[in-house]
PDB file of N, CA, C and O in Angstrom:
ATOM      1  N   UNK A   1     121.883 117.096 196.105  1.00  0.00           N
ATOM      2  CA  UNK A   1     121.337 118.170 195.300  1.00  0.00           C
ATOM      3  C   UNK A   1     119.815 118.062 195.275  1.00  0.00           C
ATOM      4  O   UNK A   1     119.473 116.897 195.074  1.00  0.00           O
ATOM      5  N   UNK A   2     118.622 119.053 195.440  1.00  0.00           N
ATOM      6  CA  UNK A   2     117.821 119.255 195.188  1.00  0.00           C
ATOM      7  C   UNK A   2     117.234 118.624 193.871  1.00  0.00           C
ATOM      8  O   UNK A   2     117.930 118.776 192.867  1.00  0.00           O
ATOM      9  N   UNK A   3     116.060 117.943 193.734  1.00  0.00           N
ATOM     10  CA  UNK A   3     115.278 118.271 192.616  1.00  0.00           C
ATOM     11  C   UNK A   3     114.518 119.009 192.700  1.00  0.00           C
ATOM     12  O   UNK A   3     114.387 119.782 193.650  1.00  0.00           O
ATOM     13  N   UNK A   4     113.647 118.932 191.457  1.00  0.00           N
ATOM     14  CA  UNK A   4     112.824 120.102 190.777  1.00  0.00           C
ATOM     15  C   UNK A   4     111.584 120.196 191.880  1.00  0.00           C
ATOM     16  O   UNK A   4     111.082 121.313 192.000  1.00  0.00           O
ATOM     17  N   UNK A   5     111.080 119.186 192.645  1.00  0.00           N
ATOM     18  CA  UNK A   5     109.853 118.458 193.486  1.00  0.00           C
ATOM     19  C   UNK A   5     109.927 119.015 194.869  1.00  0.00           C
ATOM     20  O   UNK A   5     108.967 119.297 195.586  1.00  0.00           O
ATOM     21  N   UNK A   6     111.592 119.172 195.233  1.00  0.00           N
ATOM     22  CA  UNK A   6     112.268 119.683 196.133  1.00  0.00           C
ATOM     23  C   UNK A   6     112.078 121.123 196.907  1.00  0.00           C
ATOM     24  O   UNK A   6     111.649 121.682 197.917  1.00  0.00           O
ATOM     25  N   UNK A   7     112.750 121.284 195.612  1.00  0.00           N
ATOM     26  CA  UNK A   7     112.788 123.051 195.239  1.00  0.00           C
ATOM     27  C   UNK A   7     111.338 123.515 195.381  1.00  0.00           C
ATOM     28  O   UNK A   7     111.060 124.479 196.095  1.00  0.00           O
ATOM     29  N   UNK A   8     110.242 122.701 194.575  1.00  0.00           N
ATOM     30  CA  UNK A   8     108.697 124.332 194.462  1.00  0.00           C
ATOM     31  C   UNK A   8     108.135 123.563 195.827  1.00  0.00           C
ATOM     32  O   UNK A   8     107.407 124.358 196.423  1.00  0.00           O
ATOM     33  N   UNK A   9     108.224 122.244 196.553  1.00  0.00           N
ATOM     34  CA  UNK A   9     108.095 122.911 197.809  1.00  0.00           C
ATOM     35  C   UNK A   9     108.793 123.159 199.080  1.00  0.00           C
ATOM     36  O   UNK A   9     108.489 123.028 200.266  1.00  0.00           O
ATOM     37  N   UNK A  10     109.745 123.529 198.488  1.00  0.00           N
ATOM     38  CA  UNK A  10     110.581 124.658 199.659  1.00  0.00           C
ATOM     39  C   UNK A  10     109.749 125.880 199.498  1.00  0.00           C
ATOM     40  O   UNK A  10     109.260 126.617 200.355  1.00  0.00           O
ATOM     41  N   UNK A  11     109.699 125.927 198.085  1.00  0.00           N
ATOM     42  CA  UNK A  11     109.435 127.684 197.849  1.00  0.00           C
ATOM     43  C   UNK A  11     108.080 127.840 198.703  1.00  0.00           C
ATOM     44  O   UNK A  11     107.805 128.618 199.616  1.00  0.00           O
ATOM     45  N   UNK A  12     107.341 126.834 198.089  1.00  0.00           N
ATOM     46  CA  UNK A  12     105.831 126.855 198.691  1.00  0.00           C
ATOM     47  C   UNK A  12     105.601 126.796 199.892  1.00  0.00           C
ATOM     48  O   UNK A  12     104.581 127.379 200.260  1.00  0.00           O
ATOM     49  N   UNK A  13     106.438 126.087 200.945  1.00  0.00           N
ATOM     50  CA  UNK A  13     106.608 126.833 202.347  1.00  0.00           C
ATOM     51  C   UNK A  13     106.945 127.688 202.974  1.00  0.00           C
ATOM     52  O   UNK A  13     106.490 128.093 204.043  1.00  0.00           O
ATOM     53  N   UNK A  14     108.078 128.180 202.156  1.00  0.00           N
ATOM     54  CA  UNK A  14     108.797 130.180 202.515  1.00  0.00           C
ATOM     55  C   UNK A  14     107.792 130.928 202.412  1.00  0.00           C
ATOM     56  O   UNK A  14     107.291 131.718 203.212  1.00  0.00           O
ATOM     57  N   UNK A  15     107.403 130.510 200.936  1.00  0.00           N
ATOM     58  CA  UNK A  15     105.476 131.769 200.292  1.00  0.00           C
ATOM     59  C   UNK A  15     104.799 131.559 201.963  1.00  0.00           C
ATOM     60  O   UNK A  15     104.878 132.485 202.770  1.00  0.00           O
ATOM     61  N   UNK A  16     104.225 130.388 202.279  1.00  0.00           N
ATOM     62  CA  UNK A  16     103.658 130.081 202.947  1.00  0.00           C
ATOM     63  C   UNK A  16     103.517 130.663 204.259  1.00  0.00           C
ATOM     64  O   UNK A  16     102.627 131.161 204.949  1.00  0.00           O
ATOM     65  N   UNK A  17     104.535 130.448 204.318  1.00  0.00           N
ATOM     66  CA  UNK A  17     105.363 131.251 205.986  1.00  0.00           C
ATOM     67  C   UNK A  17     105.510 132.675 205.671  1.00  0.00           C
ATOM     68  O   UNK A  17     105.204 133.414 206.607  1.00  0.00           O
ATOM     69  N   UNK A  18     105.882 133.225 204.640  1.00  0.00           N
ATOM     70  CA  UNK A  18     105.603 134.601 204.441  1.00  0.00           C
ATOM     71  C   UNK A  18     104.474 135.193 204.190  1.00  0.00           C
ATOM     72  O   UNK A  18     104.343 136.409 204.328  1.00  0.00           O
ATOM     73  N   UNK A  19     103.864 134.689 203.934  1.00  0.00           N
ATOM     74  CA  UNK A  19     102.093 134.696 203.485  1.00  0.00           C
ATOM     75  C   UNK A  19     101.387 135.282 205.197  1.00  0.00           C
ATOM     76  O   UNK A  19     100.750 136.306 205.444  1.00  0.00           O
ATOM     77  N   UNK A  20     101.864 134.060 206.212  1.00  0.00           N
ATOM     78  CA  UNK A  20     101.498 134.411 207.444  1.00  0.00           C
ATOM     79  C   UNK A  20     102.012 135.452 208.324  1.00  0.00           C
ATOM     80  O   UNK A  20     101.327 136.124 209.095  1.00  0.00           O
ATOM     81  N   UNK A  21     103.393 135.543 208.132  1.00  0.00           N
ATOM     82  CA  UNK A  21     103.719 136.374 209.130  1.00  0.00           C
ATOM     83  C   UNK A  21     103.557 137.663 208.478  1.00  0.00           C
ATOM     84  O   UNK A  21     104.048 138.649 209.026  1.00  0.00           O
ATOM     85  N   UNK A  22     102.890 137.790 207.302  1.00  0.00           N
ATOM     86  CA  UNK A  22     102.752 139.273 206.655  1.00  0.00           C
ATOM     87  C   UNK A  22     101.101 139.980 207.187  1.00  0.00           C
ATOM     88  O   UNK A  22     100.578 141.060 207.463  1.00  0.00           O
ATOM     89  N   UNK A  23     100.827 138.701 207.101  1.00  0.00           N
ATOM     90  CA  UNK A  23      99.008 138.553 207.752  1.00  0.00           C
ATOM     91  C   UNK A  23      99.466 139.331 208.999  1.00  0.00           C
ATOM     92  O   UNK A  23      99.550 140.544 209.187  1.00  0.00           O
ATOM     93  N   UNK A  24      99.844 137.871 210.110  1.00  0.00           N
ATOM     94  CA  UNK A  24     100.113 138.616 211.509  1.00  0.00           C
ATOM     95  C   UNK A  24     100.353 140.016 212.013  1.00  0.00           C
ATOM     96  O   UNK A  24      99.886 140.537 213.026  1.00  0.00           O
ATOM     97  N   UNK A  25     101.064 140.460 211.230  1.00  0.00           N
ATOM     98  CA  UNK A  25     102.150 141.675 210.721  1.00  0.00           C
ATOM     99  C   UNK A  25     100.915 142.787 211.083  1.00  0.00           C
ATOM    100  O   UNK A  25     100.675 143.428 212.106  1.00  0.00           O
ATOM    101  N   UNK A  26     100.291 142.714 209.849  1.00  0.00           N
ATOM    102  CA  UNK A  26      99.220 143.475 209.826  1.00  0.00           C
ATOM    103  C   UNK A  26      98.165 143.213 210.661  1.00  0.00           C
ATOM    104  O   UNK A  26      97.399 144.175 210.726  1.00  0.00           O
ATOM    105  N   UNK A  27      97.801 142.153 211.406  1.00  0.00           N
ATOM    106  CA  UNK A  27      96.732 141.836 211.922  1.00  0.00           C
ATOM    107  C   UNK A  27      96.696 143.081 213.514  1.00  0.00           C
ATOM    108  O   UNK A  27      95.979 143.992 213.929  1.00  0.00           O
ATOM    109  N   UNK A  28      98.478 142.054 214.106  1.00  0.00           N
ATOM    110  CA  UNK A  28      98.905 142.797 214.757  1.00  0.00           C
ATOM    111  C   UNK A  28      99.357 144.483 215.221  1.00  0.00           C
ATOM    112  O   UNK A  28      98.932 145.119 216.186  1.00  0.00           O
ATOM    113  N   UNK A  29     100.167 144.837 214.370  1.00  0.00           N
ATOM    114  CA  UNK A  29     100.660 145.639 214.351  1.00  0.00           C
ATOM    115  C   UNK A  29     100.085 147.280 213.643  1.00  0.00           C
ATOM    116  O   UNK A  29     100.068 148.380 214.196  1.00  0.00           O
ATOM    117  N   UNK A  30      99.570 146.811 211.950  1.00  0.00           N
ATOM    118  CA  UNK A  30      98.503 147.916 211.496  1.00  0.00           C
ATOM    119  C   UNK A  30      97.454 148.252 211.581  1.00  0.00           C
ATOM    120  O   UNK A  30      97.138 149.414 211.320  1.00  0.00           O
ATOM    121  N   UNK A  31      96.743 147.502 211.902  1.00  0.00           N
ATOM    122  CA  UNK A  31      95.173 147.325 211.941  1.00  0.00           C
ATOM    123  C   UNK A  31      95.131 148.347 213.165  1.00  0.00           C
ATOM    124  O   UNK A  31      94.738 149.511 213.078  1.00  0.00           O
ATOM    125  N   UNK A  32      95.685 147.606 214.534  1.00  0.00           N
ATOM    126  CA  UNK A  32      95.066 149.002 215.650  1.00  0.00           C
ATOM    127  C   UNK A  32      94.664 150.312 215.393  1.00  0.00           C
ATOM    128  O   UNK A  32      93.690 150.901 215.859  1.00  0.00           O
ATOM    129  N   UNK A  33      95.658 150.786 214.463  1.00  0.00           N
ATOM    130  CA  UNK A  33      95.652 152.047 213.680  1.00  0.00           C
ATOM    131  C   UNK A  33      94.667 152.283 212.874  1.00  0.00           C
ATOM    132  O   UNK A  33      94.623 153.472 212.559  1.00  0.00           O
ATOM    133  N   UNK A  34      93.779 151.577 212.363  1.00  0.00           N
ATOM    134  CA  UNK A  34      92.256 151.680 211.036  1.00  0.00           C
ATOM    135  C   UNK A  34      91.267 151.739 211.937  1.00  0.00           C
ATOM    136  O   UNK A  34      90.944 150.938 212.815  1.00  0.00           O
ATOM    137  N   UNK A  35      90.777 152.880 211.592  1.00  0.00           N
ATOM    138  CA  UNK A  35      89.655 152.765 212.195  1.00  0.00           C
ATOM    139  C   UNK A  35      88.545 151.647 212.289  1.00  0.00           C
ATOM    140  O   UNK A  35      88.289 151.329 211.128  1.00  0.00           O
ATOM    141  N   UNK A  36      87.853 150.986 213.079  1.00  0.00           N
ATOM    142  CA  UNK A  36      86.880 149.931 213.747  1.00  0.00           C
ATOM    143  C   UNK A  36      86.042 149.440 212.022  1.00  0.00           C
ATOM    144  O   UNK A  36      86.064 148.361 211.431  1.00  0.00           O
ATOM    145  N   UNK A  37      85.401 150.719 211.666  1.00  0.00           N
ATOM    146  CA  UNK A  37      84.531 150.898 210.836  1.00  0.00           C
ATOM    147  C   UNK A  37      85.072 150.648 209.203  1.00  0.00           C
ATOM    148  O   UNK A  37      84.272 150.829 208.286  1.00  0.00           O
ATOM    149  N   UNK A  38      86.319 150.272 208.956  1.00  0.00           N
ATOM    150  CA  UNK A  38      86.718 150.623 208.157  1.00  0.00           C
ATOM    151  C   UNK A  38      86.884 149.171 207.342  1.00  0.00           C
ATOM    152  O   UNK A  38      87.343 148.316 208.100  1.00  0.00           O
ATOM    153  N   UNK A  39      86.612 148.645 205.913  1.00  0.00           N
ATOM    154  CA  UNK A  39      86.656 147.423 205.486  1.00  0.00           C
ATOM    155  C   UNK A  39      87.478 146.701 205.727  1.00  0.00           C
ATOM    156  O   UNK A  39      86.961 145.770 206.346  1.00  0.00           O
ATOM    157  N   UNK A  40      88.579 146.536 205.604  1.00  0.00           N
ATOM    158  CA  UNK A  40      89.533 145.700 206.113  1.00  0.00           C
ATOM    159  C   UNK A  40      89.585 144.774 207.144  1.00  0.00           C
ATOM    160  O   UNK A  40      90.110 143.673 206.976  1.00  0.00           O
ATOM    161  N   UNK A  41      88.973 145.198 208.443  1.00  0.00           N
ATOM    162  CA  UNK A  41      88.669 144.381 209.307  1.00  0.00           C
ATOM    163  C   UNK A  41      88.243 143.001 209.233  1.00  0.00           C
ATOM    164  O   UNK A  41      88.619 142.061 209.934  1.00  0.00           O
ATOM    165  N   UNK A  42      87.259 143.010 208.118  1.00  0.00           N
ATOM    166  CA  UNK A  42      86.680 141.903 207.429  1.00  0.00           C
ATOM    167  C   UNK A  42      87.537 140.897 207.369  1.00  0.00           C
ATOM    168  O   UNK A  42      87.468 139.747 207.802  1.00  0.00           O
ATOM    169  N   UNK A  43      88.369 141.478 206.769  1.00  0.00           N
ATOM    170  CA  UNK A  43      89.674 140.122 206.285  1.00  0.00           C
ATOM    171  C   UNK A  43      90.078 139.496 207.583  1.00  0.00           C
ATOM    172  O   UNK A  43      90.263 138.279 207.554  1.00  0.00           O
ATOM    173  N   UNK A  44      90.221 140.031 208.549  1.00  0.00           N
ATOM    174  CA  UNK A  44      90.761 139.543 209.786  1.00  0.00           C
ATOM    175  C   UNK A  44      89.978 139.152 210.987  1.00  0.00           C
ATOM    176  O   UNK A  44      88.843 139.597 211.159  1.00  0.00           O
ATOM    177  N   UNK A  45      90.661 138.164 212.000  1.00  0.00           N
ATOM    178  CA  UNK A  45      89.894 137.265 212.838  1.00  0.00           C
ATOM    179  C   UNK A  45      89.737 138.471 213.860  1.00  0.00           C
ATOM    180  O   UNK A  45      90.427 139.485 213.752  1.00  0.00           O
ATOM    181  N   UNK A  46      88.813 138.305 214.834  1.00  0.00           N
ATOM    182  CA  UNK A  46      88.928 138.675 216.603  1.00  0.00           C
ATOM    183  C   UNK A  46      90.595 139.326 217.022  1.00  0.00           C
ATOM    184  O   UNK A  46      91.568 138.983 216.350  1.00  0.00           O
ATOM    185  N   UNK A  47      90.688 140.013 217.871  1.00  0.00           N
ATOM    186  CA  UNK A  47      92.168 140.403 217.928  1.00  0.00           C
ATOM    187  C   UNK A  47      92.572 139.191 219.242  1.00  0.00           C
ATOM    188  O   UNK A  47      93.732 138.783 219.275  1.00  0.00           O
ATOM    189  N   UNK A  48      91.686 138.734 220.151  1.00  0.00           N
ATOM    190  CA  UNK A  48      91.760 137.369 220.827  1.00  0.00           C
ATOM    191  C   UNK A  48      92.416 136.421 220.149  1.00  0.00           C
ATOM    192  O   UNK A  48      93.121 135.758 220.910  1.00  0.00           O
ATOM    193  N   UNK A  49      92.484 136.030 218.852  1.00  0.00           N
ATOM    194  CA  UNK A  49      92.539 134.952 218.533  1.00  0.00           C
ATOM    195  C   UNK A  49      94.361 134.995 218.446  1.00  0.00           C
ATOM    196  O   UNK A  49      95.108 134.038 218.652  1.00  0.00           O
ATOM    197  N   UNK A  50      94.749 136.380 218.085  1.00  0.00           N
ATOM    198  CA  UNK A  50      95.870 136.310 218.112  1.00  0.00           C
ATOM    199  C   UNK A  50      97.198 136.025 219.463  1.00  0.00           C
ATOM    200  O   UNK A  50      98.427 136.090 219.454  1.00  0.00           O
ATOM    201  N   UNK A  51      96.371 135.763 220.306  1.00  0.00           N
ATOM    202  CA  UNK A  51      96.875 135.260 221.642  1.00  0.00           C
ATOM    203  C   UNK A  51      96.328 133.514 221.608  1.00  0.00           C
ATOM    204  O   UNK A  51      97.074 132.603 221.966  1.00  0.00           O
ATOM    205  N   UNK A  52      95.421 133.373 221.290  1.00  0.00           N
ATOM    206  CA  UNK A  52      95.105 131.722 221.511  1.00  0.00           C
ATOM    207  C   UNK A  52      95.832 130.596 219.888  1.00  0.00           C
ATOM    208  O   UNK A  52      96.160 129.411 219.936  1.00  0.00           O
ATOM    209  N   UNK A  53      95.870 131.488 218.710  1.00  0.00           N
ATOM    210  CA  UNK A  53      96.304 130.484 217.932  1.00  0.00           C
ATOM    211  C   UNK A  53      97.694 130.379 218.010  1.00  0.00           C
ATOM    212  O   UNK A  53      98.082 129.432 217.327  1.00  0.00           O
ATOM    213  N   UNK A  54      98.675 131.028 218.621  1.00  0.00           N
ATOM    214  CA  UNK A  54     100.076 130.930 218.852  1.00  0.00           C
ATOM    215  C   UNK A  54      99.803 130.077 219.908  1.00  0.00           C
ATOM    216  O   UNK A  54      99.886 128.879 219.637  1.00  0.00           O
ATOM    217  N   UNK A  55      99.504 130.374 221.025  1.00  0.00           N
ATOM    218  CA  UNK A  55      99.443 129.577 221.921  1.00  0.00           C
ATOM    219  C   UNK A  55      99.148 127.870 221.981  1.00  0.00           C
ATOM    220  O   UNK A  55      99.627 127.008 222.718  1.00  0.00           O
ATOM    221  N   UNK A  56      98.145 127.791 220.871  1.00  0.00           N
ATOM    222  CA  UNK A  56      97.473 126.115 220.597  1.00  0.00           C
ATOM    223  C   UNK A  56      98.775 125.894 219.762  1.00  0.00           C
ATOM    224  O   UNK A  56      99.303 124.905 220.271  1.00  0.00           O
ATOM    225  N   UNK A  57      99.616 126.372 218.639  1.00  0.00           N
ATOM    226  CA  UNK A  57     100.150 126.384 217.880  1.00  0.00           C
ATOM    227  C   UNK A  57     101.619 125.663 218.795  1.00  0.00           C
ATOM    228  O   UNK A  57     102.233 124.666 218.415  1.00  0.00           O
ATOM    229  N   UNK A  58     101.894 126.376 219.897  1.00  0.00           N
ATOM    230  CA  UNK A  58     102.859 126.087 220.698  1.00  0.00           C
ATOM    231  C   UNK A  58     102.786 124.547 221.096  1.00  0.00           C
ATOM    232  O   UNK A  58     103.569 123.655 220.769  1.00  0.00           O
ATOM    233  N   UNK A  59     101.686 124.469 221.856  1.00  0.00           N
ATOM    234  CA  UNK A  59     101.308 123.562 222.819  1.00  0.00           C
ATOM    235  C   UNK A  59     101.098 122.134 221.613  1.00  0.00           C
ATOM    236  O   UNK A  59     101.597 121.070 221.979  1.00  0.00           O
ATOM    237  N   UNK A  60     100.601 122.153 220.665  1.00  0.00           N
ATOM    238  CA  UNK A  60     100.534 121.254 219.548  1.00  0.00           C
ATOM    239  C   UNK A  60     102.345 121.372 219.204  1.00  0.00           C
ATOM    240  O   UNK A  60     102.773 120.358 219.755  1.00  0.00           O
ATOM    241  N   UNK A  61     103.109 121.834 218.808  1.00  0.00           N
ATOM    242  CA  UNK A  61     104.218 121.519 218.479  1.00  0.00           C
ATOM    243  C   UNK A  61     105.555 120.637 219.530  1.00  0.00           C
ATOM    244  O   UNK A  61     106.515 119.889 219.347  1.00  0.00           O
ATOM    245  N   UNK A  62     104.820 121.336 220.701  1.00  0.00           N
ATOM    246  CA  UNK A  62     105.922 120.977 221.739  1.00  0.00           C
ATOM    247  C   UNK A  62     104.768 119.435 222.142  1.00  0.00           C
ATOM    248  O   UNK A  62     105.226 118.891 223.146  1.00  0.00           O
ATOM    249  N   UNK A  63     103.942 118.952 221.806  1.00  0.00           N
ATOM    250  CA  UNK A  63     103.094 117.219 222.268  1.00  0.00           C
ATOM    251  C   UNK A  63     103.764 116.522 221.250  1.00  0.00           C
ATOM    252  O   UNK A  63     104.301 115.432 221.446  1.00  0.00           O
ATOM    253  N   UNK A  64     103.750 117.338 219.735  1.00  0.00           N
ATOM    254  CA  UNK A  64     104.705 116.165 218.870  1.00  0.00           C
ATOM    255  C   UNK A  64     105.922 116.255 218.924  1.00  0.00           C
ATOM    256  O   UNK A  64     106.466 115.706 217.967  1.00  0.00           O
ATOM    257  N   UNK A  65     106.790 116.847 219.843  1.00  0.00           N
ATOM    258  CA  UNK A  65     108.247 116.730 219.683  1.00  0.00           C
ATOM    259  C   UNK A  65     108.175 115.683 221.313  1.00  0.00           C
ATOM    260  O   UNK A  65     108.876 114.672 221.352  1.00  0.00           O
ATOM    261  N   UNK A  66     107.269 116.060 222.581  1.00  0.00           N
ATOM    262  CA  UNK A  66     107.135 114.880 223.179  1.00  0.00           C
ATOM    263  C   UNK A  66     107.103 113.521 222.665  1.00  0.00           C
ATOM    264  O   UNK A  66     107.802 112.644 223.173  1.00  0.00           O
ATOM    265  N   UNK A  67     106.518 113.355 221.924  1.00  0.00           N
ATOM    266  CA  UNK A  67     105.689 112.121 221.558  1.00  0.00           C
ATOM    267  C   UNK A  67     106.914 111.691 220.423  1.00  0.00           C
ATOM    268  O   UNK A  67     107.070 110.539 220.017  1.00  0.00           O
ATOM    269  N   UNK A  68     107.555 112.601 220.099  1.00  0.00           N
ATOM    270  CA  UNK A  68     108.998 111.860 218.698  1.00  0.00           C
ATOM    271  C   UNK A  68     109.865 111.104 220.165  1.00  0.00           C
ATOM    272  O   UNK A  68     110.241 109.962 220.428  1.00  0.00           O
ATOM    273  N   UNK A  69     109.913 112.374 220.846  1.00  0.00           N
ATOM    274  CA  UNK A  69     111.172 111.803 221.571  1.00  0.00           C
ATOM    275  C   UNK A  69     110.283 110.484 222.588  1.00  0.00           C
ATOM    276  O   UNK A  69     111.097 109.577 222.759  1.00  0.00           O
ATOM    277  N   UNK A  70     109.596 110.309 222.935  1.00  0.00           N
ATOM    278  CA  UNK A  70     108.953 109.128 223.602  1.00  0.00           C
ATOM    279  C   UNK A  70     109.063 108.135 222.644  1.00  0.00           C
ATOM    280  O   UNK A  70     109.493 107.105 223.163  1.00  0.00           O
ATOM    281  N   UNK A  71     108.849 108.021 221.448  1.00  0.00           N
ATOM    282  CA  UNK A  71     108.928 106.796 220.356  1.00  0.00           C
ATOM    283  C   UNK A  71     110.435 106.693 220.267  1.00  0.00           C
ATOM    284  O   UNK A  71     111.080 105.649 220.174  1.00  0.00           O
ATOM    285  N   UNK A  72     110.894 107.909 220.308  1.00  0.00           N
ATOM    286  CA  UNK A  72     112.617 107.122 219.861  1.00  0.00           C
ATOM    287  C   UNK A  72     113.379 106.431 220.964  1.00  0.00           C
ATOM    288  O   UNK A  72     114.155 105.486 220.818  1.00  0.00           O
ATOM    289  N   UNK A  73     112.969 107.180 222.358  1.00  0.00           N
ATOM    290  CA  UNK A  73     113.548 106.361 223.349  1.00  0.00           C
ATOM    291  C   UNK A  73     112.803 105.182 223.499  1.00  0.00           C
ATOM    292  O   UNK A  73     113.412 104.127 223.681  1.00  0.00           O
ATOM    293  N   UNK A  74     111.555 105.201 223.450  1.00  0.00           N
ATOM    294  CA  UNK A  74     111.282 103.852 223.716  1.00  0.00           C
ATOM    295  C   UNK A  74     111.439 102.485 222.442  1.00  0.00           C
ATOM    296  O   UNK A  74     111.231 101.284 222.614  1.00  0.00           O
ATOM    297  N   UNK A  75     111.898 103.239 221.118  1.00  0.00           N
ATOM    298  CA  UNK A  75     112.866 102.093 220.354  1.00  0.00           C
ATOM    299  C   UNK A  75     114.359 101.731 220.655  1.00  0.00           C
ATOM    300  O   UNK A  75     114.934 100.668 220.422  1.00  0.00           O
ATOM    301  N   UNK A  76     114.802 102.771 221.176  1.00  0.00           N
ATOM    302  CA  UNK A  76     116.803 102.591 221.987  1.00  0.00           C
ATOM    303  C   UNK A  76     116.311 101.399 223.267  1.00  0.00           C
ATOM    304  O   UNK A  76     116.900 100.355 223.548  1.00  0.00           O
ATOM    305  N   UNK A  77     115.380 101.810 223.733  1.00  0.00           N
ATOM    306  CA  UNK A  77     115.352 100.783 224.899  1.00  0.00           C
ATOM    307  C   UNK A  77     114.623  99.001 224.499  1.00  0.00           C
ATOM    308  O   UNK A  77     114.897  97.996 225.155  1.00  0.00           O
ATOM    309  N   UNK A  78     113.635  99.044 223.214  1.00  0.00           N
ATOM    310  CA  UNK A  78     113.858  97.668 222.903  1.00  0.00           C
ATOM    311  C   UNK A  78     115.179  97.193 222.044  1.00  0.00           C
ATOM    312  O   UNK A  78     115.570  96.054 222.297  1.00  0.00           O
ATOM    313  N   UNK A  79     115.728  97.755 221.301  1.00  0.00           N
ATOM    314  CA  UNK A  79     117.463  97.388 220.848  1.00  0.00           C
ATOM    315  C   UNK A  79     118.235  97.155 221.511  1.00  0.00           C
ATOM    316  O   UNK A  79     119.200  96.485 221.145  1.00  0.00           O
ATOM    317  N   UNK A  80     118.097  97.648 222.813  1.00  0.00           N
ATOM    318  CA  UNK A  80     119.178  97.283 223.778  1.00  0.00           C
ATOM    319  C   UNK A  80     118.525  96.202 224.737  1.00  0.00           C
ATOM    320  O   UNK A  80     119.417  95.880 225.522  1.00  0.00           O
ATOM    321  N   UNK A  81     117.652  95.672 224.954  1.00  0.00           N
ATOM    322  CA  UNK A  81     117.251  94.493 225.466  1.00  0.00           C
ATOM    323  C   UNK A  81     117.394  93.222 225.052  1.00  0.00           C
ATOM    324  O   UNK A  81     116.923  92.299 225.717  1.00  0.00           O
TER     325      UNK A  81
END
């Protein structure tokens, strides 16, 4: 069962994760539509960036799932020696 410590940060990562892909959402998808000139833009990065921070985002996730699975095999292989 969950505690209380548990629970607000689960929540605080769902917010979190919803927080972003609502950003993206709009970064992506509404914005093309506002005109250049129009305030909003402000809030948001380069439309570039939205191709390079997924991308680093990728490439950083898939070095630490290398690097788990390199530590775990290379602890199976001193246990078994």
């Amino acid at each position: 069962m969950a505690t209380g410590a548990d629970r607000v940060a689960g929540l605080g990562m769902v917010a979190l994760a919803g927080a972003i892909f609502l950003y993206y959402t709009v970064w992506m998808i509404i914005l093309p539509f506002v005109d250049a000139e129009h305030i909003i833009h402000q809030y948001f990065l380069p439309r570039a960036y939205a191709v390079i921070i997924p991308i680093m985002a990728g490439v950083v996730a898939l070095g630490f799932i290398g690097m788990f699975m390199i530590v775990v095999t290379a602890g199976k292989k001193k246990k078994t020696s």
